[in-house]
C-alpha positions as CSV (number, residue, x, y, z in Angstrom):
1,X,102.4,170.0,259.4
2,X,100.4,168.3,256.8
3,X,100.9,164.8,255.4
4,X,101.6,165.2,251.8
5,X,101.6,162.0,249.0
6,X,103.7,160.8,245.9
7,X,102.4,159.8,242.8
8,X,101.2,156.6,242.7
9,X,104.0,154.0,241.9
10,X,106.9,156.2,242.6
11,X,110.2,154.4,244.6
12,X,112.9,152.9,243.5
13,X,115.5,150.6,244.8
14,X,117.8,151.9,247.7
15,X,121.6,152.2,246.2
16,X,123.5,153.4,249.5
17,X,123.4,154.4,252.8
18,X,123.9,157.6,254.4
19,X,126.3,158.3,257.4
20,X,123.3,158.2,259.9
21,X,122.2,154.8,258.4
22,X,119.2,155.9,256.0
23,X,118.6,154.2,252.9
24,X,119.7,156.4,249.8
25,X,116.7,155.9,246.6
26,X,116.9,157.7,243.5
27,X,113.1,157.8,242.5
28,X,111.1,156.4,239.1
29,X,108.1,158.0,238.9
30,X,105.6,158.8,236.5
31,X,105.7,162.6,237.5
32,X,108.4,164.4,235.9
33,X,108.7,166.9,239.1
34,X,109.9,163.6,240.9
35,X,111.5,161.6,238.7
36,X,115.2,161.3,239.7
37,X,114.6,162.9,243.3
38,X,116.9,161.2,245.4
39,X,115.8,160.9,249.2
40,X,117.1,159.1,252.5
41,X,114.7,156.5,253.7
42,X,115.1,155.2,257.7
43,X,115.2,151.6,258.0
44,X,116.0,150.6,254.5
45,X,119.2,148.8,253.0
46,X,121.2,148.4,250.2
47,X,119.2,146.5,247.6
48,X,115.6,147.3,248.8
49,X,112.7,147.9,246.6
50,X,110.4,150.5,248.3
51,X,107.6,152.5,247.3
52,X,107.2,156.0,249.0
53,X,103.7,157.0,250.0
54,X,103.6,160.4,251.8
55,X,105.7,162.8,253.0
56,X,106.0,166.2,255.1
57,X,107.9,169.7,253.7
58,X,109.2,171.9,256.0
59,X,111.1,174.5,253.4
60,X,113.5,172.5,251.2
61,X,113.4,169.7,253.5
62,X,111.5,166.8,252.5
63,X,110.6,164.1,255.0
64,X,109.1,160.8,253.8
65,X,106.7,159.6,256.4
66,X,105.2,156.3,254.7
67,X,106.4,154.0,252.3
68,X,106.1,150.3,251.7
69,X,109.1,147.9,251.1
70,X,107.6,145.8,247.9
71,X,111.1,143.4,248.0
72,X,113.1,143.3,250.4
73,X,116.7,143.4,249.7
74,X,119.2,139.4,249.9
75,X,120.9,141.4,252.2
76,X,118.5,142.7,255.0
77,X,117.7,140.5,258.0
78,X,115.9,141.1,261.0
79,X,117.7,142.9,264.2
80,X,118.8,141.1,267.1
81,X,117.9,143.6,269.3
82,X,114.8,144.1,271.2
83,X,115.9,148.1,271.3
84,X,116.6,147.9,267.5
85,X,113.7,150.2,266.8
86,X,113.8,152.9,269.3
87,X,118.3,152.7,270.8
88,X,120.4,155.3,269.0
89,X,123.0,153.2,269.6
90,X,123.0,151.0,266.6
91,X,122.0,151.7,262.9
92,X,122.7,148.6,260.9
93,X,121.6,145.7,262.9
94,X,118.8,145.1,259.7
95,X,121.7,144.5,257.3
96,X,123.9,141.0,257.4
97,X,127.2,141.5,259.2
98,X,128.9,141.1,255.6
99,X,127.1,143.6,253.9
100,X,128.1,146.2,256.4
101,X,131.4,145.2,256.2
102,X,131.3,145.8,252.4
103,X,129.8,148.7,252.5
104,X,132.1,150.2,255.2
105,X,134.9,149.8,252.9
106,X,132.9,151.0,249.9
107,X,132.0,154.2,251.9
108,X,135.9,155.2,252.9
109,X,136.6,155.2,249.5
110,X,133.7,156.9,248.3
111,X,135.0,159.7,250.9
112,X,138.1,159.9,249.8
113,X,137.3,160.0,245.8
114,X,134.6,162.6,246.8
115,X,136.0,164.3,249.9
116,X,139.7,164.2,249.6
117,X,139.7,164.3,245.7
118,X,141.7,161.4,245.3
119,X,141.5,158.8,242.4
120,X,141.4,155.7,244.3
121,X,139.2,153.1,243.8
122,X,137.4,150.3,246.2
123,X,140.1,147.7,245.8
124,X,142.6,150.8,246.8
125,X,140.9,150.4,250.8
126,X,142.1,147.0,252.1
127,X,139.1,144.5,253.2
128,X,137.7,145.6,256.7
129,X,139.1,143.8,259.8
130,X,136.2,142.7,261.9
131,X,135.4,140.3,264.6
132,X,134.4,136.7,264.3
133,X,131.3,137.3,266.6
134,X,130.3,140.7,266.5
135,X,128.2,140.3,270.1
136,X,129.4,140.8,273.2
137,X,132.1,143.5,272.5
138,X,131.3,146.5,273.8
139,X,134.1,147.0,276.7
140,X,132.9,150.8,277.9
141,X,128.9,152.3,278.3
142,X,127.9,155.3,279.5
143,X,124.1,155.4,280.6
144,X,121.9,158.4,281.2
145,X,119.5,158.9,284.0
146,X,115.9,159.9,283.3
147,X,113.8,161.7,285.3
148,X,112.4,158.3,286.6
149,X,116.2,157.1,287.4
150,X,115.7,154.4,284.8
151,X,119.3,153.7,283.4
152,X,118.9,154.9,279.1
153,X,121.0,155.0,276.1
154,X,120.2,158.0,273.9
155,X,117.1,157.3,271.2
156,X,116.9,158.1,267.6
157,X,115.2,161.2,268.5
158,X,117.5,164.5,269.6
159,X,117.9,164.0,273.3
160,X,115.6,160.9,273.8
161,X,116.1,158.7,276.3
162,X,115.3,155.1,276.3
163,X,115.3,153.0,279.5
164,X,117.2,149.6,278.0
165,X,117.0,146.1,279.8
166,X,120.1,143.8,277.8
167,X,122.2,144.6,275.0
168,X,123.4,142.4,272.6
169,X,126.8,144.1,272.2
170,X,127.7,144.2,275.9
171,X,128.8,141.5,277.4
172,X,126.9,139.8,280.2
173,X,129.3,140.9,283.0
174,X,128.4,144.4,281.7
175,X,125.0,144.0,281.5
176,X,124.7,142.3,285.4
177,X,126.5,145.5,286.9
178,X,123.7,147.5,284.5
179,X,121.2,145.9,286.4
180,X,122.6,145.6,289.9
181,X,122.4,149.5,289.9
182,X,119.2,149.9,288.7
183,X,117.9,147.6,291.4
184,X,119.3,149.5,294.2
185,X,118.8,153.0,292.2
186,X,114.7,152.1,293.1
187,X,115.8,152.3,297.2
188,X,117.1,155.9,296.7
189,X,115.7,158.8,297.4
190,X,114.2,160.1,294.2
191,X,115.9,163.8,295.4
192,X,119.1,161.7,295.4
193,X,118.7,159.9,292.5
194,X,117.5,162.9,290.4
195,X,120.9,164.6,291.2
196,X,122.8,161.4,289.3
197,X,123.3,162.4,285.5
198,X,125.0,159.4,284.4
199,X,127.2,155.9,284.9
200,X,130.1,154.9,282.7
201,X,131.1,151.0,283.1
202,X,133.9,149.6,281.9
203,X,135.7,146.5,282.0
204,X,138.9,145.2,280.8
205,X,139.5,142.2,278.5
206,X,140.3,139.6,280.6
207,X,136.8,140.5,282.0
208,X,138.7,139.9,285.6
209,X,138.4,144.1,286.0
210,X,135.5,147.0,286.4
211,X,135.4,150.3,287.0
212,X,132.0,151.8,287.7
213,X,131.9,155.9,288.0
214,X,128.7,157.7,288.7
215,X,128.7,160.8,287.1
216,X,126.7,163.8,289.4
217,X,125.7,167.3,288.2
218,X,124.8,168.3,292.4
219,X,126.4,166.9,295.2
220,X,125.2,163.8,296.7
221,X,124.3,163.0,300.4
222,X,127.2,161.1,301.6
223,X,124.7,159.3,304.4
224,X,122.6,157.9,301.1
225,X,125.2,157.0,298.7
226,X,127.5,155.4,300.8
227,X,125.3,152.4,302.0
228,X,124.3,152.4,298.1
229,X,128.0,152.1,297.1
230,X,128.7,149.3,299.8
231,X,125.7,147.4,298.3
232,X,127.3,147.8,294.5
233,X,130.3,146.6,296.1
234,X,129.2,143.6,298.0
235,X,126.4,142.5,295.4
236,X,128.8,142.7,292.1
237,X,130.5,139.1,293.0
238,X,126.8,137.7,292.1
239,X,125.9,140.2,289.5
240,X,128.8,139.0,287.5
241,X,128.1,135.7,288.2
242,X,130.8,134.9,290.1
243,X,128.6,133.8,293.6
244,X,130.3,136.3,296.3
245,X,132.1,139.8,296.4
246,X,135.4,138.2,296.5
247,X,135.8,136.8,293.4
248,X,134.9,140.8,292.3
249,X,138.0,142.3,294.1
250,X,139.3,144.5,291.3
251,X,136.1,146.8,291.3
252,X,136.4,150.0,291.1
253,X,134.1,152.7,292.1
254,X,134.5,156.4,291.4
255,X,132.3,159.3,292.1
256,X,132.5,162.4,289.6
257,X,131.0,165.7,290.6
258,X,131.7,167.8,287.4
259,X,135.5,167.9,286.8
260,X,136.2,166.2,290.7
261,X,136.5,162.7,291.1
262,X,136.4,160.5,294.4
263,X,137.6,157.1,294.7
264,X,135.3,155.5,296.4
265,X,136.4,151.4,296.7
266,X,138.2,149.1,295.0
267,X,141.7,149.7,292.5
268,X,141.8,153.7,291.2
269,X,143.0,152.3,288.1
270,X,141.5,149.4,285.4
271,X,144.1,146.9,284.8
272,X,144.6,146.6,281.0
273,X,146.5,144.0,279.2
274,X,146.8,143.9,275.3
275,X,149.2,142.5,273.0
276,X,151.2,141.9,276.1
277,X,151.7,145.0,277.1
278,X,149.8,146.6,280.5
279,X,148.1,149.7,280.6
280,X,146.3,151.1,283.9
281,X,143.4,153.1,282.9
282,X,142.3,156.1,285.6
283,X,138.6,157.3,284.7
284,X,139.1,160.5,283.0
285,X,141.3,158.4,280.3
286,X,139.7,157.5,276.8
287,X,139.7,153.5,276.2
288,X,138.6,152.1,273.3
289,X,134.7,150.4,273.2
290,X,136.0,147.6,271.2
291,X,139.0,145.8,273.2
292,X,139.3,142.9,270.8
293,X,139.6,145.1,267.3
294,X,141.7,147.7,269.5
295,X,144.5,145.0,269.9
296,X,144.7,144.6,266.0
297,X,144.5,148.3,265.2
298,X,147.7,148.5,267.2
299,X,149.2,145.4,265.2
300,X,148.2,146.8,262.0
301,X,150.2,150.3,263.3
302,X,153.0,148.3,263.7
303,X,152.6,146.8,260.8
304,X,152.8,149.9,259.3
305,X,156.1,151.3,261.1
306,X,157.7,148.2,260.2
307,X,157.2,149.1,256.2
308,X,158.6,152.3,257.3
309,X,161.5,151.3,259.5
310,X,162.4,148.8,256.6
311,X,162.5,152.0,253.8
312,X,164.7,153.8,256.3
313,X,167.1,151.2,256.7
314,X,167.1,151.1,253.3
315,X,168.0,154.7,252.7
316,X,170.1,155.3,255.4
317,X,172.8,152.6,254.4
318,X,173.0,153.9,251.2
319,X,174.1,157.6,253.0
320,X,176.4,156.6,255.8
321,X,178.0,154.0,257.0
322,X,177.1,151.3,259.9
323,X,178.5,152.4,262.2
324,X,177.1,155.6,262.0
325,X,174.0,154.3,261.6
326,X,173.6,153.8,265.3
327,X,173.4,157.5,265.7
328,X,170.7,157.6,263.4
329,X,168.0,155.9,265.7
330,X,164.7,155.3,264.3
331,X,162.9,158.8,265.5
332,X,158.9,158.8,265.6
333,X,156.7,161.5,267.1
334,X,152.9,160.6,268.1
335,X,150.1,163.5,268.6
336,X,147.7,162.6,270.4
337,X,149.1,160.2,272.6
338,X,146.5,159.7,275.3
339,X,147.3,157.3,277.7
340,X,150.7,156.1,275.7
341,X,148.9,152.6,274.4
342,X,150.5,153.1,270.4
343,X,153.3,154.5,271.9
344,X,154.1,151.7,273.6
345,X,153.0,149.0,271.2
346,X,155.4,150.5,268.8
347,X,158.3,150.7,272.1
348,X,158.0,147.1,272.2
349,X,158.2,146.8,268.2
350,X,161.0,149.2,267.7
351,X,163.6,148.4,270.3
352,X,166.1,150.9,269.4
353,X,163.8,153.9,268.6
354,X,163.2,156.9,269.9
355,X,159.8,157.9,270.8
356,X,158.2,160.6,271.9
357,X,154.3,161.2,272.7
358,X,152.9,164.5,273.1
359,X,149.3,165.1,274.6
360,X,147.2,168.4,275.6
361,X,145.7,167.0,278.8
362,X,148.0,166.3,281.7
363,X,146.5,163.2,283.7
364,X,146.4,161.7,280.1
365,X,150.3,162.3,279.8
366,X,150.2,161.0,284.1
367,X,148.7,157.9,282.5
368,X,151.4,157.4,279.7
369,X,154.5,157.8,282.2
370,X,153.1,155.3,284.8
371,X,152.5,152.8,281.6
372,X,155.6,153.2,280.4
373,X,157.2,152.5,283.8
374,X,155.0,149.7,283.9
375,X,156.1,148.3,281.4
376,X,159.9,148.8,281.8
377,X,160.6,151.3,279.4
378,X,163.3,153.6,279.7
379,X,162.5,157.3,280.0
380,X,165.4,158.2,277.5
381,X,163.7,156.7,274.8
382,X,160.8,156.6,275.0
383,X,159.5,160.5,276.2
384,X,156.0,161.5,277.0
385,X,155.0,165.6,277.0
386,X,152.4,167.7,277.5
387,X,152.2,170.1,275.3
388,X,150.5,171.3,271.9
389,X,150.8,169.2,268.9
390,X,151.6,172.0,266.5
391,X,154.0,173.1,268.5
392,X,155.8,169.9,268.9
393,X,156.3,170.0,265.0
394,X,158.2,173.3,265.0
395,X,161.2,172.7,266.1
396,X,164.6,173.5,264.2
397,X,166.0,171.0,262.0
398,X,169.9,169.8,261.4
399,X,171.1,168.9,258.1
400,X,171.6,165.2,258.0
401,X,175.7,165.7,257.9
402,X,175.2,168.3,261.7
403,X,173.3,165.3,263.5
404,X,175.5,163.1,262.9
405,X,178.5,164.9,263.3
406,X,177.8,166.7,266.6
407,X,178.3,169.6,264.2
408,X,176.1,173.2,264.0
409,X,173.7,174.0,261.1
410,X,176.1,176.9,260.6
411,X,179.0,174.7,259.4
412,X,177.9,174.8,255.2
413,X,175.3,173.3,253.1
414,X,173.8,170.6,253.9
415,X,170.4,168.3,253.1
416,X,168.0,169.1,255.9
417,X,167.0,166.0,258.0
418,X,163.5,166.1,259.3
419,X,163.5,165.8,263.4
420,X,161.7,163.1,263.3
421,X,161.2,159.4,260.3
422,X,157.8,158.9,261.0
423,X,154.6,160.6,262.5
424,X,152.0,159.2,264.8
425,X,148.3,161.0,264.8
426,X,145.5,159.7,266.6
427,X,143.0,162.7,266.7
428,X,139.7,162.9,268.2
429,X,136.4,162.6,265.7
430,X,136.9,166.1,264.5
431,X,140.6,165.7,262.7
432,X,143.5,167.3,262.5
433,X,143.1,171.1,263.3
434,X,143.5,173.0,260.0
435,X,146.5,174.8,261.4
436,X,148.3,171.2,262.1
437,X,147.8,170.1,258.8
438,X,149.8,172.9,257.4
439,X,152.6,172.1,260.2
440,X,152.9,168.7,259.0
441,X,153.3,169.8,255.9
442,X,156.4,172.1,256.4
443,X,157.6,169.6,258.7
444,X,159.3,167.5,256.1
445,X,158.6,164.5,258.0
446,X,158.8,161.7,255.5
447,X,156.2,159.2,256.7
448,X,152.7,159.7,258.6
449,X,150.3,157.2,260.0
450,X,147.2,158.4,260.2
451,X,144.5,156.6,263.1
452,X,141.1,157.7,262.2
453,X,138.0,157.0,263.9
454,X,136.1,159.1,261.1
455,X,136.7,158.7,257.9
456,X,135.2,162.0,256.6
457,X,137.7,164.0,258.7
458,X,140.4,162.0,257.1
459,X,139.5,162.8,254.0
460,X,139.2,166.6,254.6
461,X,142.8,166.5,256.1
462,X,143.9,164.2,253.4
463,X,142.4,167.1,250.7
464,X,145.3,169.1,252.5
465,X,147.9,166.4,253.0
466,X,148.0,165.2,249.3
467,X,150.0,167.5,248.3
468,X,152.8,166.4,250.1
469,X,152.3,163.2,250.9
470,X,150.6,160.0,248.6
471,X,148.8,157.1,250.4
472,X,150.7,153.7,251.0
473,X,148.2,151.8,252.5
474,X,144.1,152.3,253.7
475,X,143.1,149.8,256.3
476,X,139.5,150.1,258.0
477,X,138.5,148.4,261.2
478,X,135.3,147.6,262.2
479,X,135.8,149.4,265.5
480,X,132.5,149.7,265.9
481,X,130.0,146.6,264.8
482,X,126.1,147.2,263.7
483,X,127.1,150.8,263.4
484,X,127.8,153.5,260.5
485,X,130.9,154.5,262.2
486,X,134.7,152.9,261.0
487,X,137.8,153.1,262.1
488,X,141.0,153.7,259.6
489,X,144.5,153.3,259.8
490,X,146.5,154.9,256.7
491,X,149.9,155.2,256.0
492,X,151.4,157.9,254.0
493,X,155.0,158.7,252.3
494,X,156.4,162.0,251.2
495,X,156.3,162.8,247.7
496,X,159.3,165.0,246.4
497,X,158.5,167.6,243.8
């Protein structure tokens, strides 16, 4: 494909950033034909003067292939990373920690003005929570194998692998077990070590727990990857700087062969605690990459049930009495429940509610029971299902009078009650499933929280949701430091009309 140039002095100063991390320029130039273009630069921020050079066309798409940054921007600084240039991982290491934080908050709202259609503005969308030190925080990896068994994260290109030797954001204890593998990886067999896809580490946040599981697309040799897993085993004490494999009891090693999983040493479970609460973590279970942000997301759920606890008490004690009141628990459903962690965050808030979590995937639901044991909670209030979320939304509902009577919805006219006071979703990066969006709405439940971990899915479903319900409170996280990526948690009310 042929280079092509600009006009000479076309460029502009970078106004945005996309969701992939580019620099967004509207262009001055003396050409007419390019005047106004607005293109998306790579490794350019907020505030940068730039100068385009050449390009490449392919169709409508326009690629610029040279420029020149003529000032840089106050807010740019150079990335900490030796990777920086080449890791997918990260995509705003060359913008100060600040200016990413302002910006993350600027972008939610611009997503829900644009998106959602909602006439918010950025003072709507709380400040982002963020970490003191935003170094040393990443609590989960997963690294590919290459053909040369060198350990990679994925590159900027599609399907690029790059072989990485530290990472900022991981702590050291993470970064030792990284390289203890790839040490003994160099003794295999390279026909072993070609059949090993990948290996997730994870630790907990007392960094006193790790749980190592070495993904396979063939079956291994037993003969060579058992002495290599009793080296892992018996090295790790000094590879997390600890001096022997004793101090390194809680390791945990798994083996995964497709959808089969083999304990292989070690605890089958990561011991979790946060907020005081603990979680036991088996390896198909999603945790969090963040452990120190994931503790305050849960507080600032809380947080959020408490406003709508305090409304309910409100309401309900101007509607029945007190001592029918106790019949009238606190009632909240949560979709998406995984493992049970806000589940049981809002248990230990809410001692008198009743809580139920309802979850596709069956070891995930597993995982929620044995927390909630764990932890001491009683079964009869606090429920865990299996099941789809939809389907737990439609379910008949009693008028308010019939639930607390003991009476049948055939006894006269009466003000429905919605099953449950407030709703719980946590969905995966795609949203809400169209269909579920619609169930919420005839489910006449008067309060949502809403756990995002993007915020253009939230405001697509929020583009539905509006017209029942009007937003209380937008808080973003930075879940995810150096990144484009934020985490939101929003609460909504019902809106009678």
């Amino acid at each position: 494909m042929p280079q092509l140039f600009f006009p000479p002095h076309t460029g502009g100063k970078v106004r945005d950033l996309s969701q992939e991390g580019n620099g967004i320029v509207a262009l001055n130039s003396p050409d007419p034909a390019w005047q106004g273009r607005v293109l998306s630069l790579p490794d350019t921020v907020p505030g940068d003067e730039i100068e385009v050079l050449a390009y490449q066309s392919s169709g409508k798409r326009l690629a610029v292939t040279d420029y020149k940054l003529v000032q840089p921007s106050p807010d740019r600084q150079d990335a900490f990373c030796p990777h920086f240039a080449s890791c997918g991982g990260c995509q705003l290491q060359d913008l100060t920690y600040q200016a990413t934080l302002a910006w993350k908050r600027k972008h939610v709202a611009d997503l829900l003005q644009r998106m959602a259609k909602l006439p918010i503005s950025v003072d709507a969308v709380k400040p982002c929570l963020s970490l003191t030190q935003p170094l040393a925080f990443r609590s989960i990896v997963r690294l590919h194998v290459n053909p040369l068994g060198q350990l990679c994260f994925y590159g900027r290109k599609p399907q690029e692998l790059i072989p990485i030797n530290t990472c900022p954001i991981q702590s050291d204890q993470v970064n030792g077990l990284r390289q203890l593998v790839q040490a003994l990886l160099t003794d295999q067999p390279s026909s072993e070590v070609a059949k090993l896809s990948s290996l997730e580490i994870r630790q907990n946040a007392e960094n006193d727990a790790f749980m190592l599981t070495f993904n396979f697309h063939a079956q291994p040799l037993a003969p060579d990857w058992q002495d290599f897993f009793t080296q892992v085993r018996d090295q790790a004490g000094e590879a997390l700087g600890r001096g022997e494999a004793s101090a390194c009891a809680s390791l945990s090693l798994w083996l995964a062969v497709g959808e089969d999983y083999v304990h292989i040493a070690g605890p089958e479970q990561l011991r979790m605690t946060e907020n005081g609460l603990d979680f036991d973590f088996s390896p198909r279970a999603f945790q969090q990459t963040n452990l120190q942000l994931n503790q305050i997301l849960y507080q600032e759920v809380v947080k959020a049930a408490q406003m709508v606890a305090d409304s309910k008490a409100g309401d309900a004690s101007a509607i029945i009495s007190a001592a029918r009141l106790q019949q009238y628990p606190f009632k909240i459903l949560e979709l998406y429940c995984g493992s049970g962690t806000i589940s049981l965050h809002l248990a230990q808030a809410f001692p008198e509610a009743q809580i139920t979590g309802v979850e596709i995937v069956p070891e995930a639901i597993a995982d929620a029971k044995h927390n909630a044991e764990l932890n001491g909670f009683a079964s009869d209030r606090l429920r865990f299902e299996v099941g789809d979320a939809g389907q737990a939304l439609r379910q008949p509902q009693q008028p308010v009078s019939a639930q607390l009577s003991g009476e049948s919805q055939e006894t006269g006219p009466a003000s429905v009650q919605p099953p449950y006071d407030l709703l719980v979703v946590d969905p995966p990066r795609q949203g809400l499933d169209p269909q579920l969006c619609q169930d919420i709405l005839a489910s006449n439940i008067p309060h949502i929280i809403y756990v995002s971990c993007d915020p253009a899915t939230l405001a697509r479903d929020l583009k539905t949701l509006k017209h029942a319900y009007s937003l209380q409170n937008i808080q973003p996280l930075d879940m995810f430091p150096w990144t484009t990526h934020v985490e939101c948690a929003v609460l909504m009310s019902r809106v009678d009309k």
